[in-house]
C-alpha positions as CSV (number, residue, x, y, z in Angstrom):
1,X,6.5,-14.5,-19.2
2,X,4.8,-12.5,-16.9
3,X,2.6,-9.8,-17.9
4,X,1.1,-6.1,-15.7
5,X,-2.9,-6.6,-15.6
6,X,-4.9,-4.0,-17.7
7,X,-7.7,-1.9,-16.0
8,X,-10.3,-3.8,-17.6
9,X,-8.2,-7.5,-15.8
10,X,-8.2,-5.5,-12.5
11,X,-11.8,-4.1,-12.6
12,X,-13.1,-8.2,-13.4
13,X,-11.2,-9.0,-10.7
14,X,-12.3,-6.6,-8.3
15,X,-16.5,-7.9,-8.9
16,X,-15.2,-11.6,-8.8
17,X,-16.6,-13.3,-6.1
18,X,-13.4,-13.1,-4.1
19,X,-12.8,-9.6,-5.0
20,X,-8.8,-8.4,-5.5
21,X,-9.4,-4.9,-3.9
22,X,-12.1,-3.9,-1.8
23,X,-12.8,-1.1,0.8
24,X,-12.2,1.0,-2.0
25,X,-13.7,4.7,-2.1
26,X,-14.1,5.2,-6.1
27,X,-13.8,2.7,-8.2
28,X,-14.0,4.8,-11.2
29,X,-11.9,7.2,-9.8
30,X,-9.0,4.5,-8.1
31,X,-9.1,2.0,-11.5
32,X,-6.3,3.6,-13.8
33,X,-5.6,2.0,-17.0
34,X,-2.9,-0.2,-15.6
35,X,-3.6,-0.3,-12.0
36,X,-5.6,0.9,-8.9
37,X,-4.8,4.2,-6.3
38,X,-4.4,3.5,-3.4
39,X,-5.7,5.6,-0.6
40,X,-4.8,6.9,2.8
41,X,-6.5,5.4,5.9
42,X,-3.9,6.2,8.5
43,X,-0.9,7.4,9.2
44,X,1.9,7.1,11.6
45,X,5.1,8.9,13.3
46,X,7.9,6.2,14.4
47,X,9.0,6.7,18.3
48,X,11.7,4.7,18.4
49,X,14.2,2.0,16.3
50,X,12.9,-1.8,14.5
51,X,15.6,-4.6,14.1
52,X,16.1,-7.2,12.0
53,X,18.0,-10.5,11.7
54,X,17.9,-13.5,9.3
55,X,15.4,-15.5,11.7
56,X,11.8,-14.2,12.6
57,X,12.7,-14.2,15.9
58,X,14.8,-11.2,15.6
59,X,12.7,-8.7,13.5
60,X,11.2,-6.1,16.3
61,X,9.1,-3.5,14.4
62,X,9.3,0.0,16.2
63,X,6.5,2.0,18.6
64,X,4.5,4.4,16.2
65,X,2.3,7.4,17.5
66,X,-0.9,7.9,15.1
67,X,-1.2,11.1,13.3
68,X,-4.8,12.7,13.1
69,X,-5.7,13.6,9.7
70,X,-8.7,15.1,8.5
71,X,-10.6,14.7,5.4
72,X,-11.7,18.4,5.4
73,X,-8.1,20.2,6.1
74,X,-4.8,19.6,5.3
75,X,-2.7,18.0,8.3
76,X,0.9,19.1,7.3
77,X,4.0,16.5,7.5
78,X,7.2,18.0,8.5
79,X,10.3,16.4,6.8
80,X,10.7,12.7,7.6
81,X,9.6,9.4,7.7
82,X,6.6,8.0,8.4
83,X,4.2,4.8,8.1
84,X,1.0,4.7,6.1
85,X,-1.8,2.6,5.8
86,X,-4.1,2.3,2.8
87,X,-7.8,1.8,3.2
88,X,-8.0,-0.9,0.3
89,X,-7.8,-4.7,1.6
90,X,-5.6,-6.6,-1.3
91,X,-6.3,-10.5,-1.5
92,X,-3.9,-11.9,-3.6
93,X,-4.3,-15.1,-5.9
94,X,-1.9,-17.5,-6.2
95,X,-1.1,-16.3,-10.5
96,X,-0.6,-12.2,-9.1
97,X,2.4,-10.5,-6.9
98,X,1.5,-6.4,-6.7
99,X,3.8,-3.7,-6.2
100,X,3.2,-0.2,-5.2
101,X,4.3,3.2,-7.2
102,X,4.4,6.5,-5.8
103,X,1.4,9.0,-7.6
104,X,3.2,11.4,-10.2
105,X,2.1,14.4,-7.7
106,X,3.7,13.2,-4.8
107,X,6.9,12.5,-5.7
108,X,6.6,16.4,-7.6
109,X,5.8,17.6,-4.2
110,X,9.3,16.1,-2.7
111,X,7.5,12.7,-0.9
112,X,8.2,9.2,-2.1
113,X,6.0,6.1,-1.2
114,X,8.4,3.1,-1.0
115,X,7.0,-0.6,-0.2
116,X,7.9,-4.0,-0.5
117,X,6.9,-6.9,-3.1
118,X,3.1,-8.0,-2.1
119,X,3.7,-11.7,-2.8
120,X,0.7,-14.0,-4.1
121,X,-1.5,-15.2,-0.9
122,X,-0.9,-12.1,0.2
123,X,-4.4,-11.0,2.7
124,X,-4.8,-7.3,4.1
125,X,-4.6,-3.8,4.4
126,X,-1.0,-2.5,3.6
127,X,1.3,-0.6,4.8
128,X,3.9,1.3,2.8
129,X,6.5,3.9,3.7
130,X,6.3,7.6,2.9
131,X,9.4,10.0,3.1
132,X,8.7,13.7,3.3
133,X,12.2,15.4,1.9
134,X,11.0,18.4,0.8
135,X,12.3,20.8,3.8
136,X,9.0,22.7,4.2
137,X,6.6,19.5,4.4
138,X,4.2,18.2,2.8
139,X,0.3,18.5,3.6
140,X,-2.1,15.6,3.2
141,X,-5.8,14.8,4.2
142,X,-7.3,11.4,5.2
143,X,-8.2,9.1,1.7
144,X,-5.9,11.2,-0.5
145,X,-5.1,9.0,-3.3
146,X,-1.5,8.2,-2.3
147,X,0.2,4.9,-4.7
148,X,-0.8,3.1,-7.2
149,X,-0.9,-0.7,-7.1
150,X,0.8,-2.6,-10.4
151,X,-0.7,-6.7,-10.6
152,X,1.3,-9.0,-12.3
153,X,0.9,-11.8,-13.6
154,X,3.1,-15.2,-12.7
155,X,4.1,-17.4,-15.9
156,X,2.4,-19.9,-13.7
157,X,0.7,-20.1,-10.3
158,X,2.8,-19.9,-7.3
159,X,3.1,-23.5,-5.5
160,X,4.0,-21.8,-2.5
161,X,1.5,-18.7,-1.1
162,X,2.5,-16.0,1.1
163,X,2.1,-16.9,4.9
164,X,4.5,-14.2,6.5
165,X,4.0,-12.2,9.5
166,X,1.6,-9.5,7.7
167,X,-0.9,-12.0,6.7
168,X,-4.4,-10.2,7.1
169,X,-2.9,-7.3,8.7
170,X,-5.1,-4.6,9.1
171,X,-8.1,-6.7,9.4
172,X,-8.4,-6.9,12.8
């Protein structure tokens, strides 16, 4: 049976030689009792439509135009969609898949963070969704603590590690 990593897992981890999060800001501050924040590095408007199909061939990802935030003032979000990336780089062993929860105070504020499984092998700097329903906005600064990152643990190792398209994205 699988089982969600405790604070204490997740900060060994994290000063193992091949460390499960880094380009953190705050460790003490990100590390929650069953998890770790994740932050805000960049976001992003979409300009256009993606696709996909059931071959690779046929996913097209959409243009994006950056959005300037600030870690001083608030840069405010009009209703909508939009693409965030988190400053943490995630690596993945083969025994942990993560997933990513909305913070409490965001979802209270009338955003939502949604994202996808983070399968084991998994190498980079995410990228998760956040929708801005509340119809007067919402107002966020650079390396605001945005989701929270669940680990589980496998019954057993994958035999298979993650080798999709977002391999070590963000890292370049």
């Amino acid at each position: 049976m699988g089982s969600i990593l405790s604070g204490g897992e997740i900060r060994r981890l994290i000063q193992s030689s091949q460390p499960l999060v880094s380009g953190y800001i705050d460790l003490e501050r990100q590390l929650q009792p069953a998890g770790f924040e994740l932050t805000v590095a960049e976001v992003f408007a979409f300009k256009g439509s993606g696709s996909l199909g059931f071959k690779d061939e046929d996913r097209r990802l959409p243009p994006f135009r950056p959005i300037r935030l600030s870690a001083e003032r608030f840069t405010r979000l009009p209703p909508g969609a939009y693409l965030v990336r988190y400053n943490e780089v995630v690596r993945l062993p083969p025994n942990l898949l993560a997933l990513i929860f909305p913070r409490s105070s965001l979802m209270r504020s009338g955003a939502i963070l949604y994202t996808a499984v983070w399968d084991p092998g998994y190498h980079g700097r995410g990228q998760g969704l956040l929708n801005v329903y509340n119809p007067h906005g919402f107002k966020l600064k650079l390396n605001a603590r945005i989701g929270q990152l669940v680990f589980i643990r496998l019954s057993r190792p994958a035999s298979r590690l993650y080798r999709g398209a977002y391999q070590r994205e963000g890292l370049t």
